[in-house]
Backbone atoms as SQL, in Angstrom:
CREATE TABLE atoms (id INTEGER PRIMARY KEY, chain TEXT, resi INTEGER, resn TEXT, atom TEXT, x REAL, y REAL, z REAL);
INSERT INTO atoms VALUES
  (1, 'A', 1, 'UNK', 'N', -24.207, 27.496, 49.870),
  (2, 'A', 1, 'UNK', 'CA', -24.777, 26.918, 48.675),
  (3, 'A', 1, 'UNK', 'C', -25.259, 28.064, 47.779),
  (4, 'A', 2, 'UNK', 'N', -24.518, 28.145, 46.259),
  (5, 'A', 2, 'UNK', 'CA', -25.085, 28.890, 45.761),
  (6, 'A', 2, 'UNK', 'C', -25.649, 28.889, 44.407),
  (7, 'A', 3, 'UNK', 'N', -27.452, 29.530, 44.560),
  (8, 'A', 3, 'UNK', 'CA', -28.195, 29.136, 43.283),
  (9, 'A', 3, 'UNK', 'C', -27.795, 29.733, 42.004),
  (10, 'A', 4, 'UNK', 'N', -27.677, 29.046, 41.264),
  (11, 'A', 4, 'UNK', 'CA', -27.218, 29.876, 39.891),
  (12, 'A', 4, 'UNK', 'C', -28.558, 30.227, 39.453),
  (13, 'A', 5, 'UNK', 'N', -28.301, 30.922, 38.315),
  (14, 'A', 5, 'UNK', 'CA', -29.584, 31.218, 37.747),
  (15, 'A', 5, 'UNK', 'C', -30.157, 30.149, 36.622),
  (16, 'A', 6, 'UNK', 'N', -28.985, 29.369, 36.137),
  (17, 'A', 6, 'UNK', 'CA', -28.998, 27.865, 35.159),
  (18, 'A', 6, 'UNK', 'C', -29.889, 27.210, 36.177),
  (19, 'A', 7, 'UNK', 'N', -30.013, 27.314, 37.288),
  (20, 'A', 7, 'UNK', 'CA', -30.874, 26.295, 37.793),
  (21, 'A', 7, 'UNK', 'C', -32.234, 27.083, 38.050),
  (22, 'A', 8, 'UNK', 'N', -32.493, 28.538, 38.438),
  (23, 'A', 8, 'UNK', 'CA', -33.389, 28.887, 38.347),
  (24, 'A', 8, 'UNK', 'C', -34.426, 29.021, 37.182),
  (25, 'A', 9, 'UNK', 'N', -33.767, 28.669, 36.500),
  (26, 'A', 9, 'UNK', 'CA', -33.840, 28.772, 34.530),
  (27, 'A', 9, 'UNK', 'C', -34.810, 27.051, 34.333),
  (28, 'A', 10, 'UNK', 'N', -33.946, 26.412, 35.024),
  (29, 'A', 10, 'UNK', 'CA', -34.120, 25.259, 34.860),
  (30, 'A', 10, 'UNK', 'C', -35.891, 24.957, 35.416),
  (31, 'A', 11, 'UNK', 'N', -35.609, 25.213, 36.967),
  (32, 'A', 11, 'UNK', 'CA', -37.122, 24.942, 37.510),
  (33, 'A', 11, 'UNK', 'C', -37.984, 25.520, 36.677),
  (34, 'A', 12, 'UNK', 'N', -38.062, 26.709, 35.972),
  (35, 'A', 12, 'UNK', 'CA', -39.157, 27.458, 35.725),
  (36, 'A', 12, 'UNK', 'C', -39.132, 26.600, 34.405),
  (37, 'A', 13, 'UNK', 'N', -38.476, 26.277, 33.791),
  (38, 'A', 13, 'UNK', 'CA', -38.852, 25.509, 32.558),
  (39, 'A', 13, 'UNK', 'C', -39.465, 23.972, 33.015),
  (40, 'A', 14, 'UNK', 'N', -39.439, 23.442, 33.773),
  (41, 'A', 14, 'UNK', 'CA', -39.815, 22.146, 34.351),
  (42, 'A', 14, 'UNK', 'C', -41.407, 22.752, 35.160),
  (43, 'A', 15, 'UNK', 'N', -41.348, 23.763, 35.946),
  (44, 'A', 15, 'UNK', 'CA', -42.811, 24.216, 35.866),
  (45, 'A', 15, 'UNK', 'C', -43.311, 24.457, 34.987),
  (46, 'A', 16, 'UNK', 'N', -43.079, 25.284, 33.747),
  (47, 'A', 16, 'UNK', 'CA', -44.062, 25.773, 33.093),
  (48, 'A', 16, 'UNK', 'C', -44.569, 24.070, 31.974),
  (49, 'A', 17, 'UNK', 'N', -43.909, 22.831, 32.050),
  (50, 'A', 17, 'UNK', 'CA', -43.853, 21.923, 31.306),
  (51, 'A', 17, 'UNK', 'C', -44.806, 21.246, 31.703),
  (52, 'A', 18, 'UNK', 'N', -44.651, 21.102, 33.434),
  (53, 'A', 18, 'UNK', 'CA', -45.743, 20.072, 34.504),
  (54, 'A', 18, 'UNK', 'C', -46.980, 21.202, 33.722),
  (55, 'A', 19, 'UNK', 'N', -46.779, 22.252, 33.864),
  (56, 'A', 19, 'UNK', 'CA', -48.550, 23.225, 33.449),
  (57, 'A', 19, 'UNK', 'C', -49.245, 23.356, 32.459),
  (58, 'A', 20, 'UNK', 'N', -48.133, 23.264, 31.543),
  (59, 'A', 20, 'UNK', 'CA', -49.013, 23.057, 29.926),
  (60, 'A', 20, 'UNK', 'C', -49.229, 21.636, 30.024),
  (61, 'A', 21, 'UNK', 'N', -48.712, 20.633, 30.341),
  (62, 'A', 21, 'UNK', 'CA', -49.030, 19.040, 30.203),
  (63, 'A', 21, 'UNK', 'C', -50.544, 19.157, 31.149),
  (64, 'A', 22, 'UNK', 'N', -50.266, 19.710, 32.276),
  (65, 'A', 22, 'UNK', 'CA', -51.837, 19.566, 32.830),
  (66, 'A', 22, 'UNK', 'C', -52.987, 20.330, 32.065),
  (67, 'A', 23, 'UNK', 'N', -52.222, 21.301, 31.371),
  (68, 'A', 23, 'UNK', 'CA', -53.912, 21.999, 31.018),
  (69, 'A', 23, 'UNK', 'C', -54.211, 21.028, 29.823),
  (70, 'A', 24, 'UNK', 'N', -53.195, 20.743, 29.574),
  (71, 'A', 24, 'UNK', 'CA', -53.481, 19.841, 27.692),
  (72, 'A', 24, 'UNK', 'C', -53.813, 18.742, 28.497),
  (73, 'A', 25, 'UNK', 'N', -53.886, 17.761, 29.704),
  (74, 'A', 25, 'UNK', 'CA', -54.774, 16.588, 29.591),
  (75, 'A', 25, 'UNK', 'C', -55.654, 17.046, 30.579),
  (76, 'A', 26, 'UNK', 'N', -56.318, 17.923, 30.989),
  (77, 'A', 26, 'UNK', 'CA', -57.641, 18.862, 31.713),
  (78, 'A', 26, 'UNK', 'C', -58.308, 18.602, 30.596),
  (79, 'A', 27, 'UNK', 'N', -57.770, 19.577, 29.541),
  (80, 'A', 27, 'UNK', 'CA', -59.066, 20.185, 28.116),
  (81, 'A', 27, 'UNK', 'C', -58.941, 18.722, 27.617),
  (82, 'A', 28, 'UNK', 'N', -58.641, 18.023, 27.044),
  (83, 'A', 28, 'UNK', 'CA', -58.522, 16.517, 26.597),
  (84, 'A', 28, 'UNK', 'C', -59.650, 15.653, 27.440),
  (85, 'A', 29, 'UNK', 'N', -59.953, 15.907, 29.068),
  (86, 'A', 29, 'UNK', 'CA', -60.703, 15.241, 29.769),
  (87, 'A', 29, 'UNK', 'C', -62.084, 15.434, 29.892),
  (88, 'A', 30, 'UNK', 'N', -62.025, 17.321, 29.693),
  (89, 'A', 30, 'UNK', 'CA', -63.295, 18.095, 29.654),
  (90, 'A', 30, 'UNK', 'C', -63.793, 17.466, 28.422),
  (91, 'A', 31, 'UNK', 'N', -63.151, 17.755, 27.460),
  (92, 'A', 31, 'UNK', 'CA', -63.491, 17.761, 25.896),
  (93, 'A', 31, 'UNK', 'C', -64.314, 16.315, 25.953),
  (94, 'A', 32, 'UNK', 'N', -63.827, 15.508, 26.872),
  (95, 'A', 32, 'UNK', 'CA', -64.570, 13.974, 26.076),
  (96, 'A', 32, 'UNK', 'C', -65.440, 13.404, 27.274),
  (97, 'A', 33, 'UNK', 'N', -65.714, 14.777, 28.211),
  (98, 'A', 33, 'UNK', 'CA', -66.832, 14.361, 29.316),
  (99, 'A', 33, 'UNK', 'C', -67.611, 15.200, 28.804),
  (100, 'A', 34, 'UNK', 'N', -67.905, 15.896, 27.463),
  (101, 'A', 34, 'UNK', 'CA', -69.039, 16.880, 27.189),
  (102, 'A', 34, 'UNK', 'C', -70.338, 16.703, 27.301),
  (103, 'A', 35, 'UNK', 'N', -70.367, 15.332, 26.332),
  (104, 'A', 35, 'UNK', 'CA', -71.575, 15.103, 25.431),
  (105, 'A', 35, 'UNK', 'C', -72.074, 14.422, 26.998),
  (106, 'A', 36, 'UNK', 'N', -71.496, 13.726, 27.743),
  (107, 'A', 36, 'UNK', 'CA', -72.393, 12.955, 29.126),
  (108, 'A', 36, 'UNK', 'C', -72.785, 14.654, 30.106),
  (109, 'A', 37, 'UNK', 'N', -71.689, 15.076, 30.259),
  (110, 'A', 37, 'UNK', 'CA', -72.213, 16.409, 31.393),
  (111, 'A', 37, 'UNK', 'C', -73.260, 17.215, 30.737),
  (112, 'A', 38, 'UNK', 'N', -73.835, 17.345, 29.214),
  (113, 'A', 38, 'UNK', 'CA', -75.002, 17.876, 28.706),
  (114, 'A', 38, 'UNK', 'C', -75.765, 17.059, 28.927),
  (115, 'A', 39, 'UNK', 'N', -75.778, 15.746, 28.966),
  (116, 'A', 39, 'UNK', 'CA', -76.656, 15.044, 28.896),
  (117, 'A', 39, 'UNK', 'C', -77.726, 15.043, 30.283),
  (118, 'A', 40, 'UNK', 'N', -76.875, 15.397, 30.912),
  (119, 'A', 40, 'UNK', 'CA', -76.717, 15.234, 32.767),
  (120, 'A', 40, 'UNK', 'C', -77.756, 16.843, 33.135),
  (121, 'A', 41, 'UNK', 'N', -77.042, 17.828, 32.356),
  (122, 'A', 41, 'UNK', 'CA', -77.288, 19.037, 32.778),
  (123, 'A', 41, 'UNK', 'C', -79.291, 19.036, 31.839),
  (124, 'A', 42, 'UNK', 'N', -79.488, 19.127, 30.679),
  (125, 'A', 42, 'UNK', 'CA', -79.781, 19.178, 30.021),
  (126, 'A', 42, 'UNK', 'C', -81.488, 17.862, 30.849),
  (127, 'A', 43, 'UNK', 'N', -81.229, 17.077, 31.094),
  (128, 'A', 43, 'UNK', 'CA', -82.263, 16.208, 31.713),
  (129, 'A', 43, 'UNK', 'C', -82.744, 16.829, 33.018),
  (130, 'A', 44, 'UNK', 'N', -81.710, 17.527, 33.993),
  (131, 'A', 44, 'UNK', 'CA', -82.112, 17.962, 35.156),
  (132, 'A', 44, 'UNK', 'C', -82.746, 19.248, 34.761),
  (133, 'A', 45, 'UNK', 'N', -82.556, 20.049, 33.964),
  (134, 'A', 45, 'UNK', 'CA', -83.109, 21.186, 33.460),
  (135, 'A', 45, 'UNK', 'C', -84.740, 20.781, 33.013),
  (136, 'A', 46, 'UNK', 'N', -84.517, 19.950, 32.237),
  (137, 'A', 46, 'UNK', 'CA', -86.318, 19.368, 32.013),
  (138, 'A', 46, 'UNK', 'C', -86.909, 18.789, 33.425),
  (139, 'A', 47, 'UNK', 'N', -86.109, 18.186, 33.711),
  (140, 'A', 47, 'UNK', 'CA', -87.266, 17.640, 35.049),
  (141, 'A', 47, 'UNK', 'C', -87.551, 19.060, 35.943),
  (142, 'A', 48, 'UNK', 'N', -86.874, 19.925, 36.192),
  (143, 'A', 48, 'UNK', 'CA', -86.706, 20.870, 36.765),
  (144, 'A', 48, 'UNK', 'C', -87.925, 21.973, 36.393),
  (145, 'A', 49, 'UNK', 'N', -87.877, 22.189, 34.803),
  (146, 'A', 49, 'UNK', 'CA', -88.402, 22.925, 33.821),
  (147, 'A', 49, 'UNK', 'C', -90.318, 22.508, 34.365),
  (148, 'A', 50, 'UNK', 'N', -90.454, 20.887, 34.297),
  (149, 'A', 50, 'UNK', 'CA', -91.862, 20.541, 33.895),
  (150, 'A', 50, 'UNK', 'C', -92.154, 20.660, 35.300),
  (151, 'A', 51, 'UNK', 'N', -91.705, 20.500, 36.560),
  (152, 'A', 51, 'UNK', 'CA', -91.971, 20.470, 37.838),
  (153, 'A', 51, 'UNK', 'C', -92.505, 22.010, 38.118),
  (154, 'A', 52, 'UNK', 'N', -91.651, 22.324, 37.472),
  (155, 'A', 52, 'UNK', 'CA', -92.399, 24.001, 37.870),
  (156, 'A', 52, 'UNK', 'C', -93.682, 24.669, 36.586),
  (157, 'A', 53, 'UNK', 'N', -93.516, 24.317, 35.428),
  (158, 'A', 53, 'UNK', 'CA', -94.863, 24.538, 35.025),
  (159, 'A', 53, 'UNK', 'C', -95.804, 23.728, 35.464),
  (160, 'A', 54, 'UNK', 'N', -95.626, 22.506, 36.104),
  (161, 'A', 54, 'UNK', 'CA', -96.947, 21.830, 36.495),
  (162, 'A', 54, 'UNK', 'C', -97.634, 22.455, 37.663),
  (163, 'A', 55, 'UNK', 'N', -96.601, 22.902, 38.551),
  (164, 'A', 55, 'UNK', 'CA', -97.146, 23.896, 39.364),
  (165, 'A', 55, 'UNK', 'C', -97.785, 25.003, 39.106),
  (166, 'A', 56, 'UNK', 'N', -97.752, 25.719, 37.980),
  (167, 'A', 56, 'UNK', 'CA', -98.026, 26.795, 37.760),
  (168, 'A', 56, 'UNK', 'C', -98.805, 26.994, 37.015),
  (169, 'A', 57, 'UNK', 'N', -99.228, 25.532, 36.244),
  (170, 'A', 57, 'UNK', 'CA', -100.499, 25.545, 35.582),
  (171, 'A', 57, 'UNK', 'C', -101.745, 24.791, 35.754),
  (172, 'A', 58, 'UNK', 'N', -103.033, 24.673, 36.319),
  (173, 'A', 58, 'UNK', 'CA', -103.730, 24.163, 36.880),
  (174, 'A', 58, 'UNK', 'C', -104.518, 22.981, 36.060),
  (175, 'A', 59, 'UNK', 'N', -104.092, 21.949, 36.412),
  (176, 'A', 59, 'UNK', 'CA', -105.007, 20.797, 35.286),
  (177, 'A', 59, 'UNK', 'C', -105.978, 20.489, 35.228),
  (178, 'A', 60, 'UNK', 'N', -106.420, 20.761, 34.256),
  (179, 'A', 60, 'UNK', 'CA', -107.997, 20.682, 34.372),
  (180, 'A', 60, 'UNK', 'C', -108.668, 19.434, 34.840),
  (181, 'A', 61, 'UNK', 'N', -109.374, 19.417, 35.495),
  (182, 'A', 61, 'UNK', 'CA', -110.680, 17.784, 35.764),
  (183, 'A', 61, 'UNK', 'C', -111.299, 17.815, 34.115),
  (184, 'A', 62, 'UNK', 'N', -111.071, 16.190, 34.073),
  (185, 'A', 62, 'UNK', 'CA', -111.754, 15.853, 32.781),
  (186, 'A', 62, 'UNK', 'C', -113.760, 15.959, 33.175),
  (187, 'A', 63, 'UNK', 'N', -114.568, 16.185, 32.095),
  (188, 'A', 63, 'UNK', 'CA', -115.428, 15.987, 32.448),
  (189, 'A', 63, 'UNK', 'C', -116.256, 14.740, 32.173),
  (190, 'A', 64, 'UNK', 'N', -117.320, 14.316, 32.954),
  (191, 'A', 64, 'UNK', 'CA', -117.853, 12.789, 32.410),
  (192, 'A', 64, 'UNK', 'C', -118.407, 12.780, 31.319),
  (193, 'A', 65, 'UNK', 'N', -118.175, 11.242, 30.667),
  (194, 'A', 65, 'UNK', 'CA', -118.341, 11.205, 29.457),
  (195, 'A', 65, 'UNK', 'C', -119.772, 10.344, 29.586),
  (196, 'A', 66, 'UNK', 'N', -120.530, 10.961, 27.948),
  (197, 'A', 66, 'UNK', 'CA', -122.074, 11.283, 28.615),
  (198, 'A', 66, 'UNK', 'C', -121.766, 10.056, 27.943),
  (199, 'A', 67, 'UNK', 'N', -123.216, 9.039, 28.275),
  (200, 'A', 67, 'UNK', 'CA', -123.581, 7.799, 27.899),
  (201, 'A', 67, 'UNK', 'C', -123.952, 7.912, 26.246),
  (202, 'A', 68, 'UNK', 'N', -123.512, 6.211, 25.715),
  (203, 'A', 68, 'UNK', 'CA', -123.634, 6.088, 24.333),
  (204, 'A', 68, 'UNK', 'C', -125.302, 5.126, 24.622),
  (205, 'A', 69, 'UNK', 'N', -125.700, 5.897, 23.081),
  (206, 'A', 69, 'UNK', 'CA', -126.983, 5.526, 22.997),
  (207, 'A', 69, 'UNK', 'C', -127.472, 4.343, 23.309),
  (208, 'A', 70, 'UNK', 'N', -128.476, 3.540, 23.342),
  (209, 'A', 70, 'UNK', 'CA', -128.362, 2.072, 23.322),
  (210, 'A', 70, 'UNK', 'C', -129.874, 2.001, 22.043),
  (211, 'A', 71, 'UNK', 'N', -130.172, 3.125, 21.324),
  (212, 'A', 71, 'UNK', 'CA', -130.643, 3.075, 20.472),
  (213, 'A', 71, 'UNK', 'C', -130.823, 3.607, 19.143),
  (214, 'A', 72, 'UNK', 'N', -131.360, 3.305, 18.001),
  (215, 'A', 72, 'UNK', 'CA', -130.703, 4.575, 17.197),
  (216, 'A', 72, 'UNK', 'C', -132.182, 4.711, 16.493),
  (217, 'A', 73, 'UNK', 'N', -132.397, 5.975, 15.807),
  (218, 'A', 73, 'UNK', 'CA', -133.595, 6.413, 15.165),
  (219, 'A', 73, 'UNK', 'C', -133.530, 5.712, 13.606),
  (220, 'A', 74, 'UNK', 'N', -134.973, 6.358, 13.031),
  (221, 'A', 74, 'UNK', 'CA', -135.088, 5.857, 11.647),
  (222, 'A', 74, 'UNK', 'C', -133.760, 6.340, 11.146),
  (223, 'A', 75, 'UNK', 'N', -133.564, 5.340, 9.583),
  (224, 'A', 75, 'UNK', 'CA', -132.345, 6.553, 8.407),
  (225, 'A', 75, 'UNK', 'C', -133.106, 7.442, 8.224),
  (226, 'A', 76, 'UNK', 'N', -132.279, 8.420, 7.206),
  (227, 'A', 76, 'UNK', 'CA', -132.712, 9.849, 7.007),
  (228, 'A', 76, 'UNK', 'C', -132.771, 9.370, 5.371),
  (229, 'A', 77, 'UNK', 'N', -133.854, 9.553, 4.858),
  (230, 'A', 77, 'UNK', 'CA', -134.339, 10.176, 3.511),
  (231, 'A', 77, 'UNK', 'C', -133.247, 10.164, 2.688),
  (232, 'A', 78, 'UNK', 'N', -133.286, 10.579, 1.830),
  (233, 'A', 78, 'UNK', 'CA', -132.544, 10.265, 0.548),
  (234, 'A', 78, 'UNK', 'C', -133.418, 12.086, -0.115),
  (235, 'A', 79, 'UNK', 'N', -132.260, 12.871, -0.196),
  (236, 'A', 79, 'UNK', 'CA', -133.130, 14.084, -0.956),
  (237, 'A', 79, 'UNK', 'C', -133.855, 13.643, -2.313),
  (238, 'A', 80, 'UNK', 'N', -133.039, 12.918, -2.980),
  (239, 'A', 80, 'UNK', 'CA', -133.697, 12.747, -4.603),
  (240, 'A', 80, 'UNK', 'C', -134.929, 11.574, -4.618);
């Protein structure tokens, strides 16, 4: 059996066809999973982000809040 080179000619053009068709519907697939895989990346980065400054920054205790009057003094004068 013997290969010509018309046929070796041939495969490599039928490979290189299967390879550009795959990279052109790869980038076509990437391209229109962007905006969700940022979305994805971009949320885990914040949860990620605030988990570790909360660690790293100490929250303060509120302090008690002092009692409201239950009375009030005279008005104040009038300068003129």
């Amino acid at each position: 059996m013997v290969i010509t080179m018309q046929k070796i000619y041939n495969l490599l053009a039928v490979l290189a066809f299967v390879m550009s068709g795959t990279m052109a519907v790869s980038g076509v697939l990437f391209y229109t999973r962007i905006p969700s895989l940022t979305k994805k990346y971009i949320s885990e980065l914040k949860l990620e982000l605030t988990k570790t400054i909360l660690d790293q920054v100490p929250v303060p205790e509120m302090p008690e809040m002092p009692k409201l009057p239950t009375e009030t003094g005279p008005a104040i004068k009038s300068p003129f």
